[in-house]
N, C-alpha and C positions, 0 to 999 in steps of 0.2 A: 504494500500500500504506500509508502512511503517512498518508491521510485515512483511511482505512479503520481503522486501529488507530485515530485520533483521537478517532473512535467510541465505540472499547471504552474508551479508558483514561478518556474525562468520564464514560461511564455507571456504571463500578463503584468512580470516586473514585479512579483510579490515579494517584500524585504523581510527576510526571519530577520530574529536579533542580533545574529551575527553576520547579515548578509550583507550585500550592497543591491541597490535598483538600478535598472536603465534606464530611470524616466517614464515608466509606462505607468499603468493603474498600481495605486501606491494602497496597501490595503494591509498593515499591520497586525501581527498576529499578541494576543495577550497573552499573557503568561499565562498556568493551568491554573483554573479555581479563579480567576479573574472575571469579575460579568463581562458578555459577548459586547462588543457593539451598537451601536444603534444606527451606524450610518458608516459610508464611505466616502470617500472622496478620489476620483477618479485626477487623469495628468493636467487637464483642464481645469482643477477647483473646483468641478460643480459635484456636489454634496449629494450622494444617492442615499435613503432611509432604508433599516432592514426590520418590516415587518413582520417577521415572518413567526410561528408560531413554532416554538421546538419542542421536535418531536419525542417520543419515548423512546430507550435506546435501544433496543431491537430494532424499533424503525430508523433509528442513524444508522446502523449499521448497513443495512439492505440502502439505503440511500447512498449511504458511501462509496459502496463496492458498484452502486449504478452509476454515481457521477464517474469515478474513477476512470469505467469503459465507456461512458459518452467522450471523456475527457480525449480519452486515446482514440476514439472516433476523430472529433474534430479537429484534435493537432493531425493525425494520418490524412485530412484533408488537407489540413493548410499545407503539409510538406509537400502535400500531391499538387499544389498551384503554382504551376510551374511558371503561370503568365503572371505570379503577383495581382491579384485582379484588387483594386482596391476595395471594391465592393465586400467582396468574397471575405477578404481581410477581416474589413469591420467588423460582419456579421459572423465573424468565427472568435473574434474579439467580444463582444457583446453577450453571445454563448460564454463563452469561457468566464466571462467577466459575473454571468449570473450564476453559473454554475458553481465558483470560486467563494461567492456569498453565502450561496446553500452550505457549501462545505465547514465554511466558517465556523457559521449559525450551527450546524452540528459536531463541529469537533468541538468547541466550546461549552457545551449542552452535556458533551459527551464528560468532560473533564470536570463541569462544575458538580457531578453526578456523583462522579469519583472525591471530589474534595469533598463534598456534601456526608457521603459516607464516612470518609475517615474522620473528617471531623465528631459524625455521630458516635463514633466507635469512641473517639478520645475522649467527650465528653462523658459517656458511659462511663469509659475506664477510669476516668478521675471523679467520679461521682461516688463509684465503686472502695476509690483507695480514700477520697473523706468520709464515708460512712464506717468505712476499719479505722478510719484511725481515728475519728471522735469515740466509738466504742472502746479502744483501746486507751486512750486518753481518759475517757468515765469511768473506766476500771480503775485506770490508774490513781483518778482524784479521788475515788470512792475507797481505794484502800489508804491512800495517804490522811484524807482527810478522816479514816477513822481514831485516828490518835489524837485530834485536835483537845485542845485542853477544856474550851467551852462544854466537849461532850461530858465533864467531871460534872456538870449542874445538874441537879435533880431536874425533871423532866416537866413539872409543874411552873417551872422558873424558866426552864427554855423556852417554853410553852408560850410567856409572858414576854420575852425576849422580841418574840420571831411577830407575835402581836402586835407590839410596838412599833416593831419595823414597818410591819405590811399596813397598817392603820395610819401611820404618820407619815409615811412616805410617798404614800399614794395622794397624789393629786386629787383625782379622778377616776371613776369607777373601771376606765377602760385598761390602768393599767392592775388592776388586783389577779386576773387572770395571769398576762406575762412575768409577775412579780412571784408568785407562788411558783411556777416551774421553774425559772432561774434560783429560787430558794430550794427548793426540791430538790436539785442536782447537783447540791455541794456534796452532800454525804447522805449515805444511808439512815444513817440516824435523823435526817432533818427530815427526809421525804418522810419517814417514819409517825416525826413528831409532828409534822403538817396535817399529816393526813388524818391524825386522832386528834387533834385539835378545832374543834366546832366553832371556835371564834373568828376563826382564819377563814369561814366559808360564808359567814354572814354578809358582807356587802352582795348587794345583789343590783344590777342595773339593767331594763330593758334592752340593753347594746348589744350585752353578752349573749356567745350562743345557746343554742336553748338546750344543750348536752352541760356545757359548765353549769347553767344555772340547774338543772337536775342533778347534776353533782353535788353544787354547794348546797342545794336542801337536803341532800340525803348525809353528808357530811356534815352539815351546822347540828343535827339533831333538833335540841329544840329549845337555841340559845336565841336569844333577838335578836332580827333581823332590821338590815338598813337597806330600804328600797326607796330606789331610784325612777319613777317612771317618765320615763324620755324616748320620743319617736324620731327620726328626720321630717316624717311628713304624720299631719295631723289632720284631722276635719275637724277646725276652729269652732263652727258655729255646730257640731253636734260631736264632741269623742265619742269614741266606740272604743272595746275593751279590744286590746288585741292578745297574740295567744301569751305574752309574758304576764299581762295583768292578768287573764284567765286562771293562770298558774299562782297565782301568790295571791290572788284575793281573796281565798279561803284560808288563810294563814295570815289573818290580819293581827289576831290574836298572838300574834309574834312582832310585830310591826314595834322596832323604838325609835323608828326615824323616816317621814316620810319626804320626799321633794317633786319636783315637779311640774310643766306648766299644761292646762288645759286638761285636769285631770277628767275623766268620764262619772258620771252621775253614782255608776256603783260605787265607784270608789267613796266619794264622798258622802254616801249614804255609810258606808264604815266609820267614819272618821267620824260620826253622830255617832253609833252609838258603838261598836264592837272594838275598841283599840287602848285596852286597858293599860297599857305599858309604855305607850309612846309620850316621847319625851321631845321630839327637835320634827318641827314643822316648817318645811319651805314649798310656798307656794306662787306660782306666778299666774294672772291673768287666769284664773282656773273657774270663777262663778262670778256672774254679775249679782244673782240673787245672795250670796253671804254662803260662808262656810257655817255649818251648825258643830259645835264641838259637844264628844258622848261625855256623860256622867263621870267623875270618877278620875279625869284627866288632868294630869298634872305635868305640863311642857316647862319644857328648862329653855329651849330654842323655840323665840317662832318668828319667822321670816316671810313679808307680806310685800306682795307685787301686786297693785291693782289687783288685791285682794281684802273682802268684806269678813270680819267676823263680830260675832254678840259680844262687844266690847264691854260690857257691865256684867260677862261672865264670870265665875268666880273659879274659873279654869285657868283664865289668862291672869295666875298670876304667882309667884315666887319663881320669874324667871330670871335664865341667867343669861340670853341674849335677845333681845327685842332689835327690830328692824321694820319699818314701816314705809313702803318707796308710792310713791303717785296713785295714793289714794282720795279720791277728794269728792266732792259735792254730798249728796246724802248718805254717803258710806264710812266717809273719812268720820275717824270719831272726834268726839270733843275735845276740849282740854281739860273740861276735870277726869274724863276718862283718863284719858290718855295720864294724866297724874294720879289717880286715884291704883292703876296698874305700876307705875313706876315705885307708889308708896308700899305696895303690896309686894314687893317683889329685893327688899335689901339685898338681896347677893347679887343683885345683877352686876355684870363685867363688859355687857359690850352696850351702846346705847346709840342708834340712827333712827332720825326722823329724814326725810328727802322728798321735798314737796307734796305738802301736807296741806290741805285745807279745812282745819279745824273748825268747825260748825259757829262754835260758840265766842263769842269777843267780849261778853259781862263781864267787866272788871270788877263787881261787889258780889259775883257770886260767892253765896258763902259757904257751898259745899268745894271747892275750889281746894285743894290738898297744898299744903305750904311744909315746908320746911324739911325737904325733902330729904333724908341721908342716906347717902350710897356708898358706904368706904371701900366697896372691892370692884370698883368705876375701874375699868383702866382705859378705856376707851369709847368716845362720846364723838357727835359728828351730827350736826343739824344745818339742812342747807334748805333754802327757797321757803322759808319761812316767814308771812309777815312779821312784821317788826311788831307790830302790837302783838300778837299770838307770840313772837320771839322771848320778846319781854319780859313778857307776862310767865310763861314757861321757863324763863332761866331763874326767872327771882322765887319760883317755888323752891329751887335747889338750895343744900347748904355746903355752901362752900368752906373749905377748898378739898377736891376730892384729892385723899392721900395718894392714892394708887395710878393715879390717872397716866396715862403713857404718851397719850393720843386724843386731842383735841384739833375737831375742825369746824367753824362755826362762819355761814354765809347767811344773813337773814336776807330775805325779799325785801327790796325795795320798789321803786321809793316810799321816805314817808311824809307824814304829814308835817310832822315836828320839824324844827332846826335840826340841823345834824348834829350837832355837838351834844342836847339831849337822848341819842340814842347810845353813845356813850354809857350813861346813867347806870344802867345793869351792868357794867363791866365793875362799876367799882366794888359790887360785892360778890364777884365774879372771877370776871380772867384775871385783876390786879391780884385777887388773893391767891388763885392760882400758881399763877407765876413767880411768886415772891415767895416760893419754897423751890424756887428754882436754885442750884448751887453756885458759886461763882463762875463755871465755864461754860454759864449761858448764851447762849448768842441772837441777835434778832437781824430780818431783812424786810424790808418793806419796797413793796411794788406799788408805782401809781401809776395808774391808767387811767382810758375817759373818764368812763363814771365809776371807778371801785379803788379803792386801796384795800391791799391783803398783807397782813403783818403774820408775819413765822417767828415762831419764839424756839429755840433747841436746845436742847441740854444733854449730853450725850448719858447722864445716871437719872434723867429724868423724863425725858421722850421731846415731841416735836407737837408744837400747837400753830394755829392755824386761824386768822381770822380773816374773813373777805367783809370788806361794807361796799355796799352800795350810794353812790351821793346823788342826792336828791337832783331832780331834771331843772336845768334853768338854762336861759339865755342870757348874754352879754352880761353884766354885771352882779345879775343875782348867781349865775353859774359860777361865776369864778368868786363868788363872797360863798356860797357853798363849798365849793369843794375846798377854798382855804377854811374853814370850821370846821370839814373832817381831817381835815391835816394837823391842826391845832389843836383837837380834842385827841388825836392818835399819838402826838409827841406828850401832851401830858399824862398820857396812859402810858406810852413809856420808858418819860419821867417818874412816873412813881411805883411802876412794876420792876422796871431793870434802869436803876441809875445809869451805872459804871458798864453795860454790856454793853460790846461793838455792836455795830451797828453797820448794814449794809443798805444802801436807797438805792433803787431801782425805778428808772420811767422807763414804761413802756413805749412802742411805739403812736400810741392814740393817746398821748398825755395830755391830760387837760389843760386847757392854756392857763390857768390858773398856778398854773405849777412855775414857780421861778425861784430868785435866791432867797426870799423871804421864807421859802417853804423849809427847806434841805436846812435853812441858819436854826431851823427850832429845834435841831438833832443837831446837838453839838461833839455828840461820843460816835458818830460818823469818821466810819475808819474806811469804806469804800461807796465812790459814788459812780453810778452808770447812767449817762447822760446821754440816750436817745431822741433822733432827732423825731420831732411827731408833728401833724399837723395842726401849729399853734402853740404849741408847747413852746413857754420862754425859754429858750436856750439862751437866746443874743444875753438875756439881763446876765446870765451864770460869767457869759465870754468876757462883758463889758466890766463885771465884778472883779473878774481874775485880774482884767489890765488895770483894774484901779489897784488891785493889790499888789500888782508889777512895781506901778508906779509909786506907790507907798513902800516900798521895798524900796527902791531907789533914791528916794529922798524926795521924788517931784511931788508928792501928792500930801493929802493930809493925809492923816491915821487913820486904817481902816484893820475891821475885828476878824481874822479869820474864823468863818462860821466854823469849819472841821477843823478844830488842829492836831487832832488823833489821824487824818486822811493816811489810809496806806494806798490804796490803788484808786487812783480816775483812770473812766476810761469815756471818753468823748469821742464819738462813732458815729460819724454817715451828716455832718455838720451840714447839709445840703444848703449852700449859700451864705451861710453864715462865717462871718471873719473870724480867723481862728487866729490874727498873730498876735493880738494880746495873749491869749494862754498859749503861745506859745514861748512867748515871751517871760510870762509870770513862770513858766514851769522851769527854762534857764536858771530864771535868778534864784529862784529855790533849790535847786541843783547845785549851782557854782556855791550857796551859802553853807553845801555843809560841810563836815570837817571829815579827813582821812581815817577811815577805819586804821585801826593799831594792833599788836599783838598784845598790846598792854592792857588788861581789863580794865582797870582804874578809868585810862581814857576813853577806852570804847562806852562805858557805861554813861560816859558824858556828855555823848553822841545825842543831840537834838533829834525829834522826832520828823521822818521827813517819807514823800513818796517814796513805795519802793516797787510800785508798778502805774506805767502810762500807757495809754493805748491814745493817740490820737494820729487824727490827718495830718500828712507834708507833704510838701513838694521836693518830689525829686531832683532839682536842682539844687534846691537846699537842705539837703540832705546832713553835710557836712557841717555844713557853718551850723545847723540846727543841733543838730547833736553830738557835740565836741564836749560837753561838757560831762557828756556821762564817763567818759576816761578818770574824773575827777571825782564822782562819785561811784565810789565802789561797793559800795552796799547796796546798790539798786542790784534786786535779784531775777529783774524782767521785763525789756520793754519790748513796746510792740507796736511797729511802725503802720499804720495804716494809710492808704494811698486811695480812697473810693467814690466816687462818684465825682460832684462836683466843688472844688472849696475856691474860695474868694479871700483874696487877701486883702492887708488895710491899705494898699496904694491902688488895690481894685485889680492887679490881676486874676487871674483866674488857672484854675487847674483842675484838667478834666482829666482821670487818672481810673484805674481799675485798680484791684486786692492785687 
């Protein structure tokens, strides 16, 4: 066969890989196991397509051995032309030229057949050698691991151990399956101790398949269970039980923890009256009509998602985590509810309210629960709250919770009041809060349009959290607003955290209200971030700095620096505003301080000065701009930035990228 093709591939200039061509039909061969072709290209350039459909190789074969004798047909004509007929030529040419395509298209077909095979084989074969050598490897860890020393624990305590694990380690219901096999295959002993252990089988999640979930009932025995009912696709406006709920709903009577959104009507006919043990209820969007809760029920968790329950129940109460998310109009409960269960309930530990529209706003009610104490609080969080319901609901508490870790409090605005009266509850409040803070407290404050949010952190005491809202005004009442929440939030903390640094933050939508007058009320300001916003006084901050240049220099009168604890400014994205007064002002504070020493004595005597800048320059002045930092060596950071557009005080301009 292969004299035979020899034939074809000199007479139409077919080039192997080793060969050379004469110029004729150029039709390259791929290597074996290589895809065929899709096209040729002929001495002319023009592009022939090979559609052709490859055959089974039984039929390559009979095809081969046929072109091969046409082949030797129509070269035994060409040689027999003796007159050269051009005609003749072509069309022995053209023959040959399709004939040469078929062959292709089947030696190709023929080879990928062949690779295809061995490949299958190899893959077999190494499929074959990791199924030995993982078994061989299981054997191996299964005898090594039996000397482990944790196997010395009574099996009551491993027991407890492996619980631990599989309970706290798990996210999510999806991984309690892969968690337990991977625990399983350390040692015989574990698999052992897994599998006689019925606490290890209790979570149970619609996800799961329906093999595991008959496992872990027939292995929990008949310890409580924590079910999960969760589908991908639901029928919103009517559920139907599917075959996991079918399976567990007659074992409600096991049930210590239910979850779930859009649960089906059987369900919740359980949850009235059949679920004596159950302790931790998370429910989302599941009934408009109200959940009814059975007799006898005593929740430690209960978690509410546009979800209604008989809040004057005397179920809902000595709990240990309440949660309450966008419940509102005639479902949301009131606020002596809602306090009359918080009073009921002292061991509570977690506490969220999250837009909430509490019915009732009677400030002289007088079943209205006051004085509320919670000391095993660690974490509390009320956001979209009016302020009158805010109010009114902080001042029932008694402060300061000991335990507290976690505080975040955003009330609804706007309000009626001056803003400096919504203050008022803090002072018997987050001031007392905070003032059990230790010395290595720290705070940051963000201003934006309409909100300032203060963070207070204490790394042995946790992270609190407040957002206001500033009442809505134009021109002049807006900006006499939003300076009264700036005014009441620096005496809040003036009298929570003297001596803590302190970090000011504008946002980009800063309210124009915001200039040097604001950031001068925060004098323990040790970093300021000065974004540029639409409106926002920046120029007054630039115009400040160059007065304090030129008071540094002797041209000016005396002026008070607001921060003189400032470690880092960073003045970013200046968009037309003249920066060479601070850029100026930040020189001469640079050239004024003195040489770091090896000597302590001196170093101690080091004035307090920047030790991080971030602002705009021009690349051309580059040099002359920051020559001085050679001089100062304690600066531990700066950072040049070059962005958008700045304007200088002679009016040039520089339009520059990061």
């Amino acid at each position: 066969m292969s004299s035979d093709l020899d034939v074809i591939w000199s007479y139409v200039g077919f080039v192997p890989s080793s060969g050379k061509n004469d110029g004729r039909i150029k039709i390259p061969i791929p290597p074996r196991g290589a895809p065929h072709p899709s096209s040729f290209r002929n001495s002319e350039g023009i592009e022939t397509k090979c559609e052709l459909n490859p055959p089974d190789l039984e039929v390559v074969q009979n095809a081969l051995s046929s072109l091969i004798e046409n082949a030797k047909l129509v070269n035994q004509d060409y040689l027999s032309n003796t007159n050269n007929d051009p005609a003749f030529d072509r069309d022995a040419k053209g023959r040959l030229s399709e004939l040469i395509k078929v062959a292709c298209q089947a030696l190709i077909r023929e080879a990928d057949i062949k690779s295809c095979d061995q490949r299958l084989q190899h893959d077999v074969e190494a499929a074959e050698y990791r199924r030995q050598r993982d078994s061989q490897l299981a054997d191996t860890r299964y005898t090594q691991n039996a000397s482990l020393p944790i196997h010395q624990f009574p099996v009551e305590l491993f027991s407890k151990i492996l619980t631990f694990v599989v309970h706290t380690t798990n996210i999510n219901y999806y991984d309690v399956e892969p968690t337990l096999r991977r625990l399983a295959s350390v040692a015989r002993h574990w698999k052992d101790v897994i599998l006689s252990t019925p606490q290890l089988w209790s979570n149970l999640h619609e996800a799961m398949s329906a093999t595991f979930v008959h496992l872990s009932l027939n292995r929990s025995k008949t310890v409580p269970l924590d079910v999960c009912f969760y589908r991908e696709s639901y029928n919103y406006s009517a559920p139907q039980l599917g075959p996991f709920s079918q399976t567990i709903l007659p074992l409600s009577d096991r049930w210590r923890s239910v979850e779930g959104p859009y649960l089906a009507p059987q369900i919740l006919e359980k949850l009235a009256s059949q679920v004596p043990i159950l302790q931790v209820l998370r429910l989302v969007r599941t009934s408009t009509e109200g959940v009814q809760l059975g007799e006898g029920l005593h929740l430690q968790t209960l978690n509410l998602t546009e979800v209604c329950v008989p809040w004057d129940s005397s179920r809902i109460s000595q709990l240990c985590t309440l949660s309450l998310t966008d419940i509102r109009g005639q479902h949301a409960p009131t606020l002596s509810q809602i306090a009359r269960i918080l009073a009921s309930s002292p061991n509570l530990e977690s506490l969220a309210l999250v837009r909430l529209e509490p019915l009732d706003t009677l400030k002289d009610d007088q079943s209205f629960v006051r004085n509320i104490s919670l000391p095993n609080l660690r974490s509390l969080e009320i956001f979209e709250l009016s302020w009158d319901s805010y109010n009114r609901l902080m001042k029932c508490f008694q402060f300061p919770f000991v335990a507290l870790k976690e505080l975040r409090l955003e009330p609804e605005g706007p309000a009626d009041q001056d803003v400096s009266d919504t203050f008022d509850y803090l002072a018997n409040g987050f001031v007392q809060q905070v003032n059990s803070f230790a010395d290595d407290a720290n705070a940051s404050i963000w201003f934006g349009g309409r909100t300032v949010t203060l963070e207070v952190g204490c790394p042995s005491k946790g992270k609190f959290s407040l957002r206001t809202i500033v009442k809505e005004g134009v021109g002049q009442k807006g900006v006499d607003a939003y300076s009264d929440a700036v005014t009441a939030l620096a005496e809040l903390i003036s009298a929570a955290l003297p001596d803590a640094p302190l970090a000011l933050h504008t946002s980009s939508d800063t309210h124009p209200g915001f200039s040097v007058d604001n950031f001068m009320r925060f004098p323990s300001t040790v970093e300021l971030v000065l974004q540029r916003g639409g409106g926002c006084d920046i120029r007054s901050v630039v115009q400040f700095l160059g007065q304090q240049h030129a008071s540094d220099s002797g041209e000016g009168s005396d002026l008070e620096w607001p921060c003189p604890k400032l470690k880092k400014l960073d003045i970013g994205e200046l968009l037309g505003h003249p920066v060479g007064n601070i850029r100026a002002w930040v020189k001469q504070r640079w050239v004024k301080w003195k040489e770091p020493t090896d000597d302590p004595s001196t170093t101690a005597d080091q004035p307090d000065g920047l030790l991080e800048v971030m602002i705009p320059f021009k690349k051309s002045r580059k040099t002359e701009m920051w020559c001085p930092v050679q001089r100062a060596q304690n600066i531990k950071r700066v950072v040049l930035r070059r962005k958008a557009r700045v304007v200088y005080d002679n009016g040039e301009e520089d339009q520059g990228d990061d």
